[in-house]
SEMARLO-325041 format. One record per residue: x, y, z of N, C-alpha, C, CB in turn; residue number from 1. Coordinates in pm, whole numbers, m for minus. Each point is the difference from the previous one (the first is absolute). Glycine has a CB too. Layout:
# SEMARLO-325041
     n.xx     n.yy     n.zz    ca.xx    ca.yy    ca.zz     c.xx     c.yy     c.zz    cb.xx    cb.yy    cb.zz   num
        X        Y        Z        X        Y        Z        X        Y        Z        X        Y        Z   NUM
...
//
This chain:
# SEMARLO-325041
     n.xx     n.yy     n.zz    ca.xx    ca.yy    ca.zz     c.xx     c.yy     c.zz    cb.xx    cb.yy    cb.zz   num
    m1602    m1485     5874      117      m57       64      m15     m153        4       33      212      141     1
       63     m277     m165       22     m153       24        9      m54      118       96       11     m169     2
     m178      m84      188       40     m101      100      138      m45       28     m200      m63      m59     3
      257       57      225      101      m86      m37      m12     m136       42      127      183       m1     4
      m21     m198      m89       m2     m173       10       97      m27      108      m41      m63     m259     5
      m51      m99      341       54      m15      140      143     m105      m53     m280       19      182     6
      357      m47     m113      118      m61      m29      m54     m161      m22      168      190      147     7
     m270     m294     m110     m122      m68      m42       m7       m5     m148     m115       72      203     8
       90       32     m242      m81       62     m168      125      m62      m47     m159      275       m7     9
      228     m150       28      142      m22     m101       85     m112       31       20      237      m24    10
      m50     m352      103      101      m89      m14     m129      m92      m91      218       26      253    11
     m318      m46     m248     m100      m86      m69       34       53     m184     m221      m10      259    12
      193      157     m259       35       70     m135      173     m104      m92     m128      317      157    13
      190     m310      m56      116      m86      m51       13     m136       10       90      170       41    14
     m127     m218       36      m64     m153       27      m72      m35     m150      m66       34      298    15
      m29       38     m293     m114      m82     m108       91       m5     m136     m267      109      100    16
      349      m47     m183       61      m27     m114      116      m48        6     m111      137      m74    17
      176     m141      167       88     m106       33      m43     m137       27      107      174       75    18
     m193     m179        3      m66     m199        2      m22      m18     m139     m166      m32      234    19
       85      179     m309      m79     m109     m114       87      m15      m67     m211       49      m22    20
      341       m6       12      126       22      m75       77     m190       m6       38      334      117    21
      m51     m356       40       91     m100       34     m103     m102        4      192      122      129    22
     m334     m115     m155     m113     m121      m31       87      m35     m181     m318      120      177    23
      370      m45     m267       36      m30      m99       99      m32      m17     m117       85      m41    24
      177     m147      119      143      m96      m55      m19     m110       36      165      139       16    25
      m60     m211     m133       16     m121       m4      112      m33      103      m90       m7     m238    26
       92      m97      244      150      m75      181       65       13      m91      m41     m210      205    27
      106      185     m334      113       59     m102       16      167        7      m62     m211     m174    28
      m38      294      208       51      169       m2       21       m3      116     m117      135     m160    29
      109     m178      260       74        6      124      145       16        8     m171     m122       57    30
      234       83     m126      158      m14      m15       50       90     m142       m8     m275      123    31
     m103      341     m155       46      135     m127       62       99       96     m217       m4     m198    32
      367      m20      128       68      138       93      m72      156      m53      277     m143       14    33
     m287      181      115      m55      155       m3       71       99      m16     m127      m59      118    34
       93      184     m149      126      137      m28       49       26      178     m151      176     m271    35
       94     m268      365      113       11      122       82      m45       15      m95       27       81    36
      233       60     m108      144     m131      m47       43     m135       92      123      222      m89    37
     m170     m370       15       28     m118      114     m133      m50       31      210      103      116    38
     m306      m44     m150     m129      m56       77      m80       m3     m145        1      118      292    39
      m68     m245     m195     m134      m83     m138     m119      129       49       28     m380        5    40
     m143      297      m62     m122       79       14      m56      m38      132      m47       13     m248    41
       57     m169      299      m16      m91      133       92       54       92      m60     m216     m110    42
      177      278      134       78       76       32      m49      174       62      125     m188     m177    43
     m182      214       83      m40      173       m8     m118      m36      153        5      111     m368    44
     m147     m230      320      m66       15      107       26      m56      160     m126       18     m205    45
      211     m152      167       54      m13      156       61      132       65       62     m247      m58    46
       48      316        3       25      116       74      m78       91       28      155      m36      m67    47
     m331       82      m12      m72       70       20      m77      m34      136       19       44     m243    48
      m49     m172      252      m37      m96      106       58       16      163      m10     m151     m219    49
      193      128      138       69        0      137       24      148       76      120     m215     m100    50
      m87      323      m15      m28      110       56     m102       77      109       96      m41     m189    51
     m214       44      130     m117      m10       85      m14      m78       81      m78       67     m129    52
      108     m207      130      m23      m34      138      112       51       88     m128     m200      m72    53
      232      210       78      131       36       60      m64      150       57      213     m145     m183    54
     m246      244       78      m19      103       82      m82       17      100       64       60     m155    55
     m243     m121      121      m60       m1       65       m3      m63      136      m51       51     m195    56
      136     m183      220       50      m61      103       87       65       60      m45     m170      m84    57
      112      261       30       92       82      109      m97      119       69      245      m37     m155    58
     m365       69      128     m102       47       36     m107      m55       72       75       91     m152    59
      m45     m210      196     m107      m34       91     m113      m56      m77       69      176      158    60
      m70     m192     m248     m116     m106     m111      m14     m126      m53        5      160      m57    61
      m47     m209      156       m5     m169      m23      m84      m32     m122       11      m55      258    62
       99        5     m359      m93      m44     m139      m34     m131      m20      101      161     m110    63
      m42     m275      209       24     m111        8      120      m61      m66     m217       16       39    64
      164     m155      m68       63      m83      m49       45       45     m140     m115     m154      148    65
      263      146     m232      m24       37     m124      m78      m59      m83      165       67       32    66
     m212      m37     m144      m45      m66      m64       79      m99      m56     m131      158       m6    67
       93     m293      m56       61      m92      m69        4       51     m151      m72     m183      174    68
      268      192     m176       23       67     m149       m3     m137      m78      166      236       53    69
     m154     m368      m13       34      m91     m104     m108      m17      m56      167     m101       88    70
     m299      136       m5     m147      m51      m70      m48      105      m85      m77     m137      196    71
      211      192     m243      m36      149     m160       15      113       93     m230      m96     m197    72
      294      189      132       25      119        9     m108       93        8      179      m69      m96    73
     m320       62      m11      m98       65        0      m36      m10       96      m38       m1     m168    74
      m16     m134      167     m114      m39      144       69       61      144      m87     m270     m115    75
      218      245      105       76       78      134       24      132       48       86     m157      m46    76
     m105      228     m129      m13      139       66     m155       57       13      244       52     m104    77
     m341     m166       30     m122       55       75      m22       18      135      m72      m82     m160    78
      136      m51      190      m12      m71      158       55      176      102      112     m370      m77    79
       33      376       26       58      118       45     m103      150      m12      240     m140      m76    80
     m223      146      m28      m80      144      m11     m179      m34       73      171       90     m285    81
     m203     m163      299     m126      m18       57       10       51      156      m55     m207     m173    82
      159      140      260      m23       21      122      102      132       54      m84     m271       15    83
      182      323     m125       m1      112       m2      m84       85        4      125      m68      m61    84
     m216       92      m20     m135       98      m67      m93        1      132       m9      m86     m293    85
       37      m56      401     m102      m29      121       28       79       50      m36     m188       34    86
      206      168       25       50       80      144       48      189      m32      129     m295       98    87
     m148      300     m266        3      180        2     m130       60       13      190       11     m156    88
     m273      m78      132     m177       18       31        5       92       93     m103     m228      m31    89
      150      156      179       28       63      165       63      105      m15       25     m188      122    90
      m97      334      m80       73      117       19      123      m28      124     m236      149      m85    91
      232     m214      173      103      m68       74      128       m9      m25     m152      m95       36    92
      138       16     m192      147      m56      m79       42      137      m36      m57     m254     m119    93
      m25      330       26       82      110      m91      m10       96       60      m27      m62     m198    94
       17       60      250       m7      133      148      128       28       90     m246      m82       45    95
      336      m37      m34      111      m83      103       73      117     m114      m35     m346      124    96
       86      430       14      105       83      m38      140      m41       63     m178      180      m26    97
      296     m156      m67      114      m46        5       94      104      m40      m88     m217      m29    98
      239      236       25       73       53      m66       63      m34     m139        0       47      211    99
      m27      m77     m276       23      m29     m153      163      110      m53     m344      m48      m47   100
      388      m51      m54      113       40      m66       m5      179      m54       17     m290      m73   101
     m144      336       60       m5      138        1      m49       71       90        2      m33     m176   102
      m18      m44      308      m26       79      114     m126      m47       94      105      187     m146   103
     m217     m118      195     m122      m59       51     m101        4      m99       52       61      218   104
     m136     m202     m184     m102      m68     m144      m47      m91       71      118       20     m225   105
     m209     m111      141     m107      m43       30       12     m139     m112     m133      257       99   106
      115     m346       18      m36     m132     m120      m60       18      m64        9     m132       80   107
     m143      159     m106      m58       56     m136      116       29      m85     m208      108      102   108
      241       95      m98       44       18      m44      122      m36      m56     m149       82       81   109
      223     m210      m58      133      m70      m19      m68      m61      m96      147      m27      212   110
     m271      m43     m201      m30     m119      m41      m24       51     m187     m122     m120      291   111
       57      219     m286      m57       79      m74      134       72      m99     m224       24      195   112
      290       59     m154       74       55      m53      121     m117      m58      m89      224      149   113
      128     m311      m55      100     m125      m88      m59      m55      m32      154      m35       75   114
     m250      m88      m14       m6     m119       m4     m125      m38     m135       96       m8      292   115
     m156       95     m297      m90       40     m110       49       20      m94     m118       72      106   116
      211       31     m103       78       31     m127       99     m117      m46      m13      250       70   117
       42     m325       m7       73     m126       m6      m81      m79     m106       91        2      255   118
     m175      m40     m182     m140      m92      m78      m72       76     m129      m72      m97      255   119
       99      232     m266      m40       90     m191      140      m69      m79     m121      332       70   120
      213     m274       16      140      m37     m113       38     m151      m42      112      202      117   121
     m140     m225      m12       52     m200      m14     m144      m31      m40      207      m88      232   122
     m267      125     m281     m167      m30      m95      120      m36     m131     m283      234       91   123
      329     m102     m116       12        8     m180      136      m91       50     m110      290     m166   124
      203     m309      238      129      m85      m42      m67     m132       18      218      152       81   125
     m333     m180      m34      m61     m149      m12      m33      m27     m172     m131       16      278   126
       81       86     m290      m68       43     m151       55      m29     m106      m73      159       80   127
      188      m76      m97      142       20      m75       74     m139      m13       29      246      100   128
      m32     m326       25       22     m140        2      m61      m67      m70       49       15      167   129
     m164       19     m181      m84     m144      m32      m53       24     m158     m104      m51      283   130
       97      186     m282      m42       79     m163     m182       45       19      206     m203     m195   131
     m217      204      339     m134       63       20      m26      179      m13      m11     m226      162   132
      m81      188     m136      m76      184      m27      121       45      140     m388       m7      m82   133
      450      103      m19       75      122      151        4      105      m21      145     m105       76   134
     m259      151     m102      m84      150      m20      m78       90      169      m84     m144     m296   135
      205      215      349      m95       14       97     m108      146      m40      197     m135      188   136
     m294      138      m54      m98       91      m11       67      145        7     m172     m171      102   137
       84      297     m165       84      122       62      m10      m20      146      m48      176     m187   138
      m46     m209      227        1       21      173      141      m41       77     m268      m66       m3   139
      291      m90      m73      113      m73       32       94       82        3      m64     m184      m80   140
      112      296       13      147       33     m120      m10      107      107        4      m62     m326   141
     m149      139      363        5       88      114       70       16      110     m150      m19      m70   142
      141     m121      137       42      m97       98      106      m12      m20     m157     m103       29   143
      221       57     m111      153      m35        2       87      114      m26      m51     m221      m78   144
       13      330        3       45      139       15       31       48      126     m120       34     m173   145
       13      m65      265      m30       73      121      146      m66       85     m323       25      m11   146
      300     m189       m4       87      m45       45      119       32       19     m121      m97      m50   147
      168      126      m77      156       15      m40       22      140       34       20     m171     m200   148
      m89      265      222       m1      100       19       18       56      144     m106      m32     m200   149
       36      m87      252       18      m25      174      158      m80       61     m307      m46       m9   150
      324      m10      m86      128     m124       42      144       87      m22     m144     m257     m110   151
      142      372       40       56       84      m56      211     m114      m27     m242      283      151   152
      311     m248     m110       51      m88       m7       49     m164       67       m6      224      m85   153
      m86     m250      160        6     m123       35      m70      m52      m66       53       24      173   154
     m120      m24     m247      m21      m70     m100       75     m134     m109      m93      225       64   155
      227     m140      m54      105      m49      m61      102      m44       86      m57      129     m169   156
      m30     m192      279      101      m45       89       28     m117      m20      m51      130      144   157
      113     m230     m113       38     m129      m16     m134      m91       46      271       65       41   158
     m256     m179     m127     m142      m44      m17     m143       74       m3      132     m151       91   159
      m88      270     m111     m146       59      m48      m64       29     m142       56       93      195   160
       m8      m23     m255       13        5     m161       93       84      m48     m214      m43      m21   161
      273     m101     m127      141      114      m42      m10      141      m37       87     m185      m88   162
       30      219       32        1      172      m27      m59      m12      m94      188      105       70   163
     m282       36      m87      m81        5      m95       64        6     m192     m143      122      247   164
       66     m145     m306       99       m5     m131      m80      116      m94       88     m296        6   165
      m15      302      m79      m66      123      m44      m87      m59     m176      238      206      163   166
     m350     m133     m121     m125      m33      m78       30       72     m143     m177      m11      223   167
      134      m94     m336      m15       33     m166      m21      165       20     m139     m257     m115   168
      163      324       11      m63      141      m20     m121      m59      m59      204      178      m40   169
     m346     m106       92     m149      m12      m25      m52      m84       66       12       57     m185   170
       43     m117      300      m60     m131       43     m122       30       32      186     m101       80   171
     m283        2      m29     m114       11       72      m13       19      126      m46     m101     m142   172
       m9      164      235       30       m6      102       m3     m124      121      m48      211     m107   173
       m9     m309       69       52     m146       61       96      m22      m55     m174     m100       45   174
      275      142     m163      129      m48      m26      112       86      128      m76      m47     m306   175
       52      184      279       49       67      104      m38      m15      141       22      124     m169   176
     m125     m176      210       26      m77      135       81      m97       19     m179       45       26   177
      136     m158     m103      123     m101       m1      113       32      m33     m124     m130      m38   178
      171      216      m13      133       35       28       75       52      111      m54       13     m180   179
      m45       84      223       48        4      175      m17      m80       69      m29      162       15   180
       15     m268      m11       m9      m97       63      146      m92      m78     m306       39       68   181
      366      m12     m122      123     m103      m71      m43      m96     m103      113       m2      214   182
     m221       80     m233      m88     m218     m162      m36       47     m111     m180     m175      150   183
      185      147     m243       m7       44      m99     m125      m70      m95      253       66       56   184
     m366       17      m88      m79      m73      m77      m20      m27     m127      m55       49      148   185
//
């Protein structure tokens, strides 16, 4: 049997290829529009940024000060995801049970089931932007299955992700994820 992984693990698991993702752009791929219709690649992570902090602050989690986006985007979402990764450490934080859009849950589990999955998908539309590696892991494709599978149709709710499009005959199965998700690879 597997270990499970603490909500800690799996936000670091998505953290780590996303930084090293956004250590590789140039301040010119910052402004490569992404397959999120209207938004650059500098775009995709401020909202990844503002999201998480927004939620977690409506939870009682002081992350501080934002980080400074003008002094680079990378360096800012290290700054971000760093003292994130601090305050989910505390069984305290992901423990804080709430009523969530599907009922009773757990910051963890919010954090984990969206906000994670947020940070796999907006990996590859950073990717796709810039013409980097946007190959995710099976584990990843696991994950985002699970996701969509959980979101059932809110998923396709407004500002969440468009309607899904329908995938080549033979695709791969990261093509057919991204298609439920509305992107086409």
């Amino acid at each position: 049997m597997e270990p499970t992984l603490t909500t800690s693990q799996r936000y670091h698991d998505a953290d780590r290829p996303l930084a090293a993702l956004l250590d590789t752009l140039s301040p010119a791929q910052w402004g490569a529009p992404s397959p999120c219709e209207g938004w650059s690649a500098g775009d995709v992570v401020r909202h990844l940024i503002e999201t998480q902090r927004d939620f977690l602050a409506k939870h009682g989690v002081d992350l501080g000060d934002s980080p400074e986006i003008d002094q680079g985007l990378a360096a800012a979402w290290r700054a971000h995801s760093s003292v994130v990764a601090d305050r989910i450490a505390q069984d305290t934080v992901v423990t804080t049970r709430f009523d969530g859009h599907f009922g009773p849950t757990t910051v963890g589990d919010t954090l984990e089931r969206f906000y994670v999955f947020d940070m796999v998908v907006h990996r590859w539309d950073v990717a796709r932007a810039v013409g980097g590696d946007d190959a995710f892991t099976d584990v990843e494709l696991d994950a985002i299955e699970a996701g969509i599978a959980g979101f059932g149709a809110a998923l396709h709710m407004e500002g969440i992700c468009k309607a899904g499009v329908e995938a080549p005959a033979h695709a791969d199965r990261q093509t057919r994820v991204l298609a439920m998700l509305g992107r086409r690879s």
